[in-house]
C-alpha positions in Angstrom: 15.1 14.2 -25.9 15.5 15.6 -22.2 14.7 18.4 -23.3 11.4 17.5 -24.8 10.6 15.1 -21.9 10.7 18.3 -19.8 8.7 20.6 -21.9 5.9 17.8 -22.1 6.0 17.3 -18.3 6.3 20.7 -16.9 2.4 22.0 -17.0 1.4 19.7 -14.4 3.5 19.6 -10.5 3.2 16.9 -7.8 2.1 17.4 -4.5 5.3 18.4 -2.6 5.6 15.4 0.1 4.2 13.0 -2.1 8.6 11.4 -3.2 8.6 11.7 0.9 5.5 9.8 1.5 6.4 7.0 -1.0 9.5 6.7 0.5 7.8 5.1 3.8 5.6 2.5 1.8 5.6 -0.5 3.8 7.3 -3.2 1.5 7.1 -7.0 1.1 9.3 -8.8 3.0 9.3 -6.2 5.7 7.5 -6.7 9.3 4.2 -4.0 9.2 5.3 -1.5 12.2 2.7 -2.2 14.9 0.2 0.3 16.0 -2.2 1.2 17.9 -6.1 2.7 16.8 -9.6 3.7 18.1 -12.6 1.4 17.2 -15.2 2.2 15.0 -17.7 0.3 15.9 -16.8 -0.9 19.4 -17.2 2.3 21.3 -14.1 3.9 20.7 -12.3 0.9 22.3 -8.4 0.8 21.4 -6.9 -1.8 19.6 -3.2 -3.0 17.9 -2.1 -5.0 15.3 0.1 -6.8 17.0 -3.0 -8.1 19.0 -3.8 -10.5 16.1 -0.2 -12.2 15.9 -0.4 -15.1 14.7 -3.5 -14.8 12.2 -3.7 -13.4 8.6 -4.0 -10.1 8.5 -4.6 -7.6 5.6 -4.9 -4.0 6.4 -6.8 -1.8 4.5 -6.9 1.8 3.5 -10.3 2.9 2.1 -12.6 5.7 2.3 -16.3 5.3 1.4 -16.0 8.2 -1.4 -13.3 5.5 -2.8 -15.5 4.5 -5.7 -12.7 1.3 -6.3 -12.5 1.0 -2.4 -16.2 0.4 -2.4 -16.4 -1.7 -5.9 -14.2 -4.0 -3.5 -16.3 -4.3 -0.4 -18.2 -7.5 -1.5 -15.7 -8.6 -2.3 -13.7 -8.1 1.4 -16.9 -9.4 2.9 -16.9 -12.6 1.1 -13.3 -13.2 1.9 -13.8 -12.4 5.6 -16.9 -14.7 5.7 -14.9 -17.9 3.7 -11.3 -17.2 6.0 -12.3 -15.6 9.2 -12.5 -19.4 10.5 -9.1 -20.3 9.2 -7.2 -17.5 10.7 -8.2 -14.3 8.8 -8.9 -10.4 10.2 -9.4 -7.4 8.5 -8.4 -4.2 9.9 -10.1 -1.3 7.8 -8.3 2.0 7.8 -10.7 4.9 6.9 -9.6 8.2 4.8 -13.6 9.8 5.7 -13.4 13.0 7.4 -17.2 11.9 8.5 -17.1 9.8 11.4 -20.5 9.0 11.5 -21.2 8.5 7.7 -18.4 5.7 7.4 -19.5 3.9 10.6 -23.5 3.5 8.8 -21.8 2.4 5.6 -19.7 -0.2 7.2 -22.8 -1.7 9.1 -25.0 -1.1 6.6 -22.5 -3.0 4.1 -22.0 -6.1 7.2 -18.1 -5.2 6.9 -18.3 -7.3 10.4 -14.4 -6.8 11.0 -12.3 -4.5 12.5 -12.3 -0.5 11.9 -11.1 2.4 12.7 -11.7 6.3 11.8 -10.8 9.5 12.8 -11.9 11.6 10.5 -8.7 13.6 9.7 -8.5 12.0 5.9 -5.1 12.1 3.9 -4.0 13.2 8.1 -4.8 10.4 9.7 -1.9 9.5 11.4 -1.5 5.6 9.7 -1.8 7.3 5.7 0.7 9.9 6.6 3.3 7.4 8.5 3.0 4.7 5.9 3.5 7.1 3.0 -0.4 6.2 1.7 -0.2 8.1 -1.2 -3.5 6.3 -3.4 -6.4 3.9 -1.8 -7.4 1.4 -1.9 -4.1 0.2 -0.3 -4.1 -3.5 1.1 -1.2 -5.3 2.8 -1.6 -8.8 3.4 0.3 -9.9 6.5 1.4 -13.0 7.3 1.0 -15.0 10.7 4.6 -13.9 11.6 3.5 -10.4 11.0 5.8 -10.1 7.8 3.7 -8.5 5.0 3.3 -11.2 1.7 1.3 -8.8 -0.7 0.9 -5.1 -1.2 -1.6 -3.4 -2.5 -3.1 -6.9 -3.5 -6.5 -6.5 -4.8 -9.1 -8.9 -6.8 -7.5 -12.1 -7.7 -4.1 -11.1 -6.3 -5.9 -10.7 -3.0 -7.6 -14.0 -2.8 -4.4 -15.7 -4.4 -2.1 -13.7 -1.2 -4.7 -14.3 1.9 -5.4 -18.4 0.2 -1.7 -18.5 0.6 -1.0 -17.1 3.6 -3.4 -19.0 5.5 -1.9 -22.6 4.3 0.9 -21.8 4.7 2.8 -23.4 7.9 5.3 -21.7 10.0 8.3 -23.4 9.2 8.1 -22.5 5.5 7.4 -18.5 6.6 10.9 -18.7 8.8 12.4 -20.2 5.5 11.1 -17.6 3.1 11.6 -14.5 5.9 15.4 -15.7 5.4 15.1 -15.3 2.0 13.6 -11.8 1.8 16.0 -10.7 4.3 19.4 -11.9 1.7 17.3 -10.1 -1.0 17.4 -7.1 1.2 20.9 -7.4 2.0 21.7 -7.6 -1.7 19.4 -5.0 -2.9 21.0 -2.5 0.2 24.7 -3.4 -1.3 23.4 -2.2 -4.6 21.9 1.0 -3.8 25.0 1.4 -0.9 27.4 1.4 -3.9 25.8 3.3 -6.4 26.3 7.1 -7.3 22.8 8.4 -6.3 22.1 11.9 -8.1 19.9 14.5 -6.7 16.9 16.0 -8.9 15.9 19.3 -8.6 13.6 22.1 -10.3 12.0 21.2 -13.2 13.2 17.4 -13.4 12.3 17.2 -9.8 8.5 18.4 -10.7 8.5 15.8 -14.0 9.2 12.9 -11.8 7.0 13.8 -9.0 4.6 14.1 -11.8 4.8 10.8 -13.5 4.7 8.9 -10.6 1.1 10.3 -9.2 0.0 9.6 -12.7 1.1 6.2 -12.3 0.1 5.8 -8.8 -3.1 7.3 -9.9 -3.7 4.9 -13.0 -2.9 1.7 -10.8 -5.6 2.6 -8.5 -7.9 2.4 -11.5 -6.8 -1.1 -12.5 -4.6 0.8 -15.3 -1.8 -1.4 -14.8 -0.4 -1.5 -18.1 -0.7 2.2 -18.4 0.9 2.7 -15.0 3.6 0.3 -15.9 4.9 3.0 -18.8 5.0 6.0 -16.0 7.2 3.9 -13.4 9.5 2.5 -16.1 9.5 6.0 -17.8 10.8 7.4 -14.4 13.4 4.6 -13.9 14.9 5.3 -17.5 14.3 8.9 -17.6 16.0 9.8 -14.0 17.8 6.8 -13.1 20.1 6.3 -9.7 17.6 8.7 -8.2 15.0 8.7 -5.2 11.9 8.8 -7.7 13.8 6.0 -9.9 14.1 3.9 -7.0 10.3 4.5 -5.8 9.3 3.5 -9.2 11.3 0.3 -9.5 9.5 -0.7 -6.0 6.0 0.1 -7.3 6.9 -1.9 -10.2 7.5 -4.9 -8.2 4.4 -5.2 -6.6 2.7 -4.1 -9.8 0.1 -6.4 -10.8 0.5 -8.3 -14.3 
């Protein structure tokens, strides 16, 4: 069956950094690293994340030739418009490698929140650092600067930022001490485990499957995507690619 697995996956190889890239995924649970970025629309003026501590924050990787990144931009503006008041901020991060053409569609869409472009694409310092490896990519943050949702779109989205902004500080301390004993547990786990190291052509077939999946779940494919990631985690498990695919299965929507 191995054999077969490999012979069906072998026409087709996987960017090289993409296992690399995945690897860096900001998680839930996890506090979003702070940075630091240029302004699109405010004259180059600099800005950081850490700036809007204590608001709700979801940060967004898009690009305007993104046709599922632009399906969503009415729906980013209503959300803006019906939480901005309550605590909300956007901070749009932009894969366009034309300055100027993203900065006309954001103000000709009134996407009236924060931006930021450098026109380097799949380079741009944020995509590569995060391990960015499909848009659109959203992380909801919560007003301790702990993200609550990735990759949240449509409902999930408005369910994540509706919850986020009700909910008080108290119960965020409580369920950051949560996360943290899941991440203690899931560490022990992986601590103790064998891990085996994939090479050649099994290397290639599980680099494969998971842009394919990665791909698909961009589309909305989820149930699709789901067979990819759980083929990967049976197919190659106690390995890097296994354990990429288990996280992208987590955040997974239904």
């Amino acid at each position: 069956m191995m054999r077969k697995a490999l012979l069906l996956g072998i026409f087709g190889l996987a960017a090289g950094q993409m296992l690399l890239a995945q690897a860096a995924l900001p998680k839930v649970g996890a506090e979003f690293p702070n940075f630091k970025v240029k302004s699109l629309t405010e004259d180059n003026k600099e800005f950081e994340l850490k700036d809007f501590r204590g608001k709700v924050v979801v940060v967004d990787f898009w690009a305007t030739w993104c046709r599922p990144c632009v399906a969503e931009v009415p729906h980013l503006v209503k959300l803006y418009k019906e939480y901005h008041e309550k605590g909300l901020e956007i901070v749009s991060i932009s894969l366009d490698q034309s300055v100027a053409k993203c900065k006309k569609f954001v103000e000709q869409n009134e996407m009236t929140w924060k931006h930021s472009c450098d026109g380097k694409g799949w380079e741009t310092e944020l995509v590569r650092k995060h391990g960015i490896g499909g848009i659109p990519a959203m992380f909801v943050i919560g007003r301790d600067g702990v993200i609550v949702a990735a990759r949240a779109r449509g409902r999930n989205l408005d369910d994540a930022i509706k919850q986020a902004i009700e909910k008080k500080p108290d119960e965020e301390k409580k369920d950051g001490d949560k996360d943290k004993e899941k991440d203690k547990g899931k560490d022990a786990v992986v601590g103790d485990t064998a891990m085996r190291t994939l090479t050649g052509e099994e290397q290639a077939l599980a680099e494969r499957w998971l842009k394919i999946a990665d791909g698909l779940a961009n589309d909305f494919s989820y149930r699709r995507a789901r067979h990819y990631y759980e083929l990967v985690v049976e197919t190659f498990p106690k390995t890097a690619p296994a354990i990429t695919a288990r996280d992208k299965l987590l955040i997974l929507p239904a």
